[in-house]
C-alpha positions in Angstrom: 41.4 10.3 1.9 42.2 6.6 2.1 39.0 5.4 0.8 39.0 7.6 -2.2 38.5 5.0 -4.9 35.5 3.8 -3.3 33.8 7.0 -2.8 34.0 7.9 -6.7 33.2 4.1 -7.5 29.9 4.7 -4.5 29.3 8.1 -6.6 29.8 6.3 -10.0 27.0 4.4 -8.8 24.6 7.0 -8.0 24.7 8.6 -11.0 24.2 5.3 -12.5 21.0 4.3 -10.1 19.4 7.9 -9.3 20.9 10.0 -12.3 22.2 12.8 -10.2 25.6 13.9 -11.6 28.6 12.8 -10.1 30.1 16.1 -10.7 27.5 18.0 -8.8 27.7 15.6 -5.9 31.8 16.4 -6.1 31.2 20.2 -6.2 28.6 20.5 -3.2 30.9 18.3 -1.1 33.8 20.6 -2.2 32.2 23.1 -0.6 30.7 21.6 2.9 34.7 20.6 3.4 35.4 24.0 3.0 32.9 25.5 5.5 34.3 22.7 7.7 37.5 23.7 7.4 36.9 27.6 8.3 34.7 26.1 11.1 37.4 23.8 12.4 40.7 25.5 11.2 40.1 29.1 11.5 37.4 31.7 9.5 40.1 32.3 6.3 38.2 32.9 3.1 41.0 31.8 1.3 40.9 28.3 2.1 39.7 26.0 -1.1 39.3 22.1 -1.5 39.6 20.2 -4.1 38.1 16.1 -5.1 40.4 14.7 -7.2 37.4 13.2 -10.3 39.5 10.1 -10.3 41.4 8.9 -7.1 38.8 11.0 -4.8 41.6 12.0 -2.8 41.1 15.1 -0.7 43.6 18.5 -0.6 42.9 21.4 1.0 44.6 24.4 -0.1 45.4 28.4 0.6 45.1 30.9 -1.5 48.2 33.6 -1.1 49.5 36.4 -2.5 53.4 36.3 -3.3 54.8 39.8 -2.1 57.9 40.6 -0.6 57.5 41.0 2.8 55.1 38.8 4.9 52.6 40.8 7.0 49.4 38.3 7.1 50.9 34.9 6.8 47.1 33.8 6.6 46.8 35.7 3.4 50.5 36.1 2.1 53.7 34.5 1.3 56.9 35.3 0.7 59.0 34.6 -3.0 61.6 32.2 -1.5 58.8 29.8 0.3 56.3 30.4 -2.7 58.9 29.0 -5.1 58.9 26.1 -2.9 55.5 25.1 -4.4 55.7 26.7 -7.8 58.6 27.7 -8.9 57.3 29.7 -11.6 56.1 32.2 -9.5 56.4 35.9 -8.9 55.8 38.9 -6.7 51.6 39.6 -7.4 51.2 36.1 -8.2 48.1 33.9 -6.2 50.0 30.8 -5.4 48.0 27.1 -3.7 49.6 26.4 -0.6 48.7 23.0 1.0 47.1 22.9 4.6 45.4 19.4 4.7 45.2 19.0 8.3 46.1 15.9 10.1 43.2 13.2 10.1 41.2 15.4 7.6 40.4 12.3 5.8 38.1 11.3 8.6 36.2 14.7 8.6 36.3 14.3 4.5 34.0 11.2 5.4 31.2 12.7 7.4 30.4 15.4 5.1 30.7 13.3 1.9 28.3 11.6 3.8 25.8 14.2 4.6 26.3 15.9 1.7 25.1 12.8 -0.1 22.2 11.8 1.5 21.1 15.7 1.4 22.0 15.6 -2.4 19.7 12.5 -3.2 17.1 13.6 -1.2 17.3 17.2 -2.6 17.3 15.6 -6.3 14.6 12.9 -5.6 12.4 16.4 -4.6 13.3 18.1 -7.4 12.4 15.2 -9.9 9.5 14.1 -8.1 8.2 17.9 -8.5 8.8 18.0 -12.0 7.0 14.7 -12.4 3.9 16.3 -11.2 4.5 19.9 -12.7 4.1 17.8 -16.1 0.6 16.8 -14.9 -0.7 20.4 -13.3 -3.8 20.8 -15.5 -4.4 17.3 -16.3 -6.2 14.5 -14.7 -4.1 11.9 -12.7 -5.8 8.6 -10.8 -5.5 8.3 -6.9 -6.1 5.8 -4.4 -8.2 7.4 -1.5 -6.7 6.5 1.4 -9.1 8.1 4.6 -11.1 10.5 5.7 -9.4 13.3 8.0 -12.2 15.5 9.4 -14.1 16.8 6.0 -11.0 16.2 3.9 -10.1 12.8 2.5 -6.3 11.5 2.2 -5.2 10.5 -1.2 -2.4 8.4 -2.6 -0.7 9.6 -6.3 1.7 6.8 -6.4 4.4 8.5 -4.6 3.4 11.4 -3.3 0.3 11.8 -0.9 -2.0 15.0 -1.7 -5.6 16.3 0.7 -9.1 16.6 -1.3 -10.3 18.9 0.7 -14.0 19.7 1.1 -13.9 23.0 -0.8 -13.0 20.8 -4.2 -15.5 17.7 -3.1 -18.6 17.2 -4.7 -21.5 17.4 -2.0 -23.1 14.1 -3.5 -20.1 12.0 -3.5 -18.8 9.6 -0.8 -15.6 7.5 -1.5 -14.2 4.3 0.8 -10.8 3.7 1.4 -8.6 1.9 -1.8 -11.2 3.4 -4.0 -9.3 4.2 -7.1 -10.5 7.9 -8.4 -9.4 10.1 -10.9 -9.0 14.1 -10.0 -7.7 17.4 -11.8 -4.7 18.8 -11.0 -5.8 22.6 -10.3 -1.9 23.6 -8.8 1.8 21.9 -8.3 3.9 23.8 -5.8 7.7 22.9 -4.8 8.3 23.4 -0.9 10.9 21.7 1.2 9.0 18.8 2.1 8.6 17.6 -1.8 5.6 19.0 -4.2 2.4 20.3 -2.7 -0.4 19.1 -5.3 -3.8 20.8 -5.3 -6.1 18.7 -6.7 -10.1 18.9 -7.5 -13.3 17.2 -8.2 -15.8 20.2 -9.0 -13.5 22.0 -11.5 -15.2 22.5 -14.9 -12.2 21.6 -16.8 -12.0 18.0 -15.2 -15.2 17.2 -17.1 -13.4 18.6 -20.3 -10.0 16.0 -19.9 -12.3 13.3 -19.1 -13.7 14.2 -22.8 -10.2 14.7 -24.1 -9.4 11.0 -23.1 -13.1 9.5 -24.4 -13.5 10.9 -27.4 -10.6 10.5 -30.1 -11.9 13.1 -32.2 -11.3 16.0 -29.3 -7.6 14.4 -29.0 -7.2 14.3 -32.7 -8.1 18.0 -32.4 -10.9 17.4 -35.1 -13.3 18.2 -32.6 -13.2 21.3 -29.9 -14.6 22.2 -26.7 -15.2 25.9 -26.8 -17.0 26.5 -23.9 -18.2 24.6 -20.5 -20.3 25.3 -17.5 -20.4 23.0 -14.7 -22.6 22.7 -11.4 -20.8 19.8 -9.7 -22.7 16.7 -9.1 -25.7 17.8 -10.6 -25.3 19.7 -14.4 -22.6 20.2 -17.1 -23.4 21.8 -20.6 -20.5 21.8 -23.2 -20.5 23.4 -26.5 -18.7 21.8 -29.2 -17.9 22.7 -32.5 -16.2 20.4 -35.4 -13.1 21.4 -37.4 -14.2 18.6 -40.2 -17.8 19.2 -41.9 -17.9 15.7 -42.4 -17.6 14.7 -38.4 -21.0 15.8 -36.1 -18.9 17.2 -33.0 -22.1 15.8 -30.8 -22.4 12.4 -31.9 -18.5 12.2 -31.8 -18.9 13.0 -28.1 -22.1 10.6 -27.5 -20.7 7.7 -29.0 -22.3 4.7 -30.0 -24.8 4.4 -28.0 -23.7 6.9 -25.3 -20.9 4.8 -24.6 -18.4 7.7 -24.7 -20.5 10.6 -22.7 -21.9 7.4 -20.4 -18.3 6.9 -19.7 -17.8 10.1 -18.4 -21.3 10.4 -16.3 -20.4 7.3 -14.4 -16.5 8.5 -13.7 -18.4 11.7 -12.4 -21.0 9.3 -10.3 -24.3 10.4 -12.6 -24.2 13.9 -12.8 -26.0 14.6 -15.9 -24.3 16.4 -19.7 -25.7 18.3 -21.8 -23.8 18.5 -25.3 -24.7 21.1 -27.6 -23.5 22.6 -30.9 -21.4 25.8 -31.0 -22.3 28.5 -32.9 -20.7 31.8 -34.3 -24.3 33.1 -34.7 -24.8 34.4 -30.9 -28.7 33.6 -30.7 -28.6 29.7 -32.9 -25.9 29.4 -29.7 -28.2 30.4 -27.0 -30.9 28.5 -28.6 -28.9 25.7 -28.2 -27.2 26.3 -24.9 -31.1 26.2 -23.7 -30.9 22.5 -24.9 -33.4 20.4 -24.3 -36.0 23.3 -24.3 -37.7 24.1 -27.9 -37.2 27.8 -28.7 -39.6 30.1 -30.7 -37.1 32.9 -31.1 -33.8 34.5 -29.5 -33.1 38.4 -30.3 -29.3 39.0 -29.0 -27.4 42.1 -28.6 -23.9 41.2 -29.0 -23.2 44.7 -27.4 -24.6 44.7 -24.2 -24.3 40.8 -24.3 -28.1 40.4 -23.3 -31.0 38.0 -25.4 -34.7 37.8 -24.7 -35.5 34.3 -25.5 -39.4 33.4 -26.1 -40.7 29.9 -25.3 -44.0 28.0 -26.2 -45.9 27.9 -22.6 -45.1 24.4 -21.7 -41.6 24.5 -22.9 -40.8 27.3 -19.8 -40.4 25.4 -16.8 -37.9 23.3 -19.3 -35.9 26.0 -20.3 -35.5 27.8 -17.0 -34.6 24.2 -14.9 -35.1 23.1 -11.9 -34.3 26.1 -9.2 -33.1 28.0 -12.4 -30.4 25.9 -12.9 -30.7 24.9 -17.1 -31.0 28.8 -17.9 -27.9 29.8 -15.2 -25.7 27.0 -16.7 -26.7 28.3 -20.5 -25.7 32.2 -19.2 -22.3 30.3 -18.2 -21.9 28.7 -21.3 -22.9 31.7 -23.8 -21.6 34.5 -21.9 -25.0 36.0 -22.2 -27.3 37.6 -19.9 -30.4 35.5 -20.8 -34.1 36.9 -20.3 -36.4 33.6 -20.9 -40.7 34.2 -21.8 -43.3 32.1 -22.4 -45.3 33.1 -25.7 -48.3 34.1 -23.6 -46.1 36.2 -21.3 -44.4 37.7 -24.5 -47.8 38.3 -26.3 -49.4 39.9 -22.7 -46.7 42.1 -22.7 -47.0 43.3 -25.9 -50.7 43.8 -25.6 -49.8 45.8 -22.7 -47.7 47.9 -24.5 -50.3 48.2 -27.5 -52.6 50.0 -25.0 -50.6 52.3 -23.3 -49.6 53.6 -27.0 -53.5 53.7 -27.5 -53.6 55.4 -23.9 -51.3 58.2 -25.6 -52.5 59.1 -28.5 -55.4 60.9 -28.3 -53.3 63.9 -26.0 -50.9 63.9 -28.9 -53.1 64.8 -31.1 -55.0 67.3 -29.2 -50.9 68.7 -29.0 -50.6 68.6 -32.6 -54.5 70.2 -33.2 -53.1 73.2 -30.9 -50.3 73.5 -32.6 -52.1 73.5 -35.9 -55.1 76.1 -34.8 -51.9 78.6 -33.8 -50.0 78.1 -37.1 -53.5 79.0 -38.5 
């Protein structure tokens, strides 16, 4: 190849620019030359080329077996023409025989060629997937770019990547260059460069934007256990504080809300409940049911189930709007959580009270009969 020295000074340079090895670059054009070859010269499996690392000049090569009497010249050669190469060589021996074929050099071009641009564009995919691999189950900051249909287009820098509807929140309408930050449920590597799944409703978005506000959660002092989200409307989290001198809730409030409001107005005013974690299943549910006032919680850790009483006014609190503040505590606890005022508690134990009273009297008239035969 007459331009040798320029292709390993070109390949020099792309290691240098887009660090893909030079060696690897060398190998896979190794091998296009040799499928060229077969292609152009002939189906032999035996045909090999080889880059010289420095000059970048091109040989191609057979590979042949020395043996005394020549039936496959593709494949064999005999000891007096062998010696003419090495002359070292014996009967058995595997001996390189050069075939570079007239004007190879030119066919040497186009695939070094080819197989460079395919190499860089191969490597850029690979590097560009691994650069959002790092970030699957974090939070990255896009660009929306437009609406297609229900879905909306969104920039990552250099990749583009669909919100679809499914991972929207219903409430929330974006215009084009609006810069807006989304979790990163899924990266998958496909031919056309990384496929990134990314979401809005996902509980664990509200957890990163935490992770990122409050120092405490990042210093691992503080700890999210738990976190139940209705997108766009409700989150609860339970928190719980590795340092007895740090208040895990305040920590994630900040002065003057200024950490939680940080995190509402990234999520466009959906509303966060904080509450304390606690070992003690019912001083958790009491909490989870945060802002309601509880009178008492009896939880079987068993079944996972608690009956939670209420004072009267405190019930429409504690259940939520269409349910939703007792659902979101069920999330958040793991519990199956049955909620009573005190009247409807008392009523029902009343109720109970008389249908005991209600029984009575026949087992008594049992235990007189039974007493009147023992006598």
């Amino acid at each position: 190849m007459n331009n040798g020295h320029e292709l390993i000074e070109a390949l020099n340079q792309i290691e240098k620019e887009k660090g893909i090895s030079k060696d690897i670059l060398l190998e896979a054009m190794e091998n296009s030359l040799v499928a060229a070859c077969k292609n152009e010269y002939g189906k032999a499996d035996n045909i090999r080329v080889n880059i010289d690392r420095e000059t970048g000049n091109v040989v191609v090569y057979a590979e042949k077996e020395v043996v005394e009497e020549v039936e496959d010249p593709v494949l064999q050669i005999s000891l007096a023409n062998a010696r003419l190469n090495d002359i070292k060589c014996d009967l058995g021996d595997i001996v390189h025989v050069e075939v570079t074929p007239r004007n190879f050099g030119r066919i040497a071009a186009q695939k070094a060629k080819q197989v460079v641009v395919q190499k860089i564009r191969e490597e850029e995919r690979k590097s560009l997937y691994q650069q959002y691999f790092d970030k699957e189950k974090d939070i990255v900051t896009g660009i929306v770019q437009r609406y297609s249909g229900r879905n909306i287009s969104i920039n990552l820098g250099k990749v583009d990547t669909v919100l679809t509807e499914a991972e929207q929140v219903k409430t929330e309408h974006f215009e084009p260059t609006e810069r807006i930050k989304l979790y990163v449920v899924e990266v998958k590597d496909t031919t056309k460069g990384p496929k990134i799944t990314v979401s809005r409703t996902h509980p664990e978005l509200v957890k990163r934007l935490f992770e990122y506000e409050v120092t405490e959660i990042y210093a691992g002092i503080v700890e999210i256990c738990s976190i139940a989200r209705e997108a766009g409307s409700r989150t609860k989290i339970a928190v719980r504080s590795t340092n007895p001198e740090v208040d895990p809730v305040g920590a994630c409030v900040g002065v003057n809300g200024s950490r939680v409001g940080a995190v509402v107005d990234e999520l466009r005013g959906e509303k966060i409940d904080i509450v304390n974690w606690s070992e003690d299943p019912a001083a958790f549910i009491e909490n989870a049911l945060s802002p309601a006032k509880v009178v008492s919680v009896k939880a079987n850790a068993e079944e996972k189930t608690a009956s939670v009483i209420v004072p009267d006014y405190q019930l429409s609190l504690a259940i939520g709007k269409e349910g939703q503040n007792a659902r979101l505590a069920a999330r958040l606890t793991g519990y199956k959580i049955d909620i009573k005022s005190e009247s409807q508690a008392y009523d029902e134990a009343e109720a109970e009270e008389v249908v005991e009273d209600e029984i009575m009297p026949e087992d008594l008239a049992e235990d007189m009969e039974i007493q009147d035969v023992e006598e």
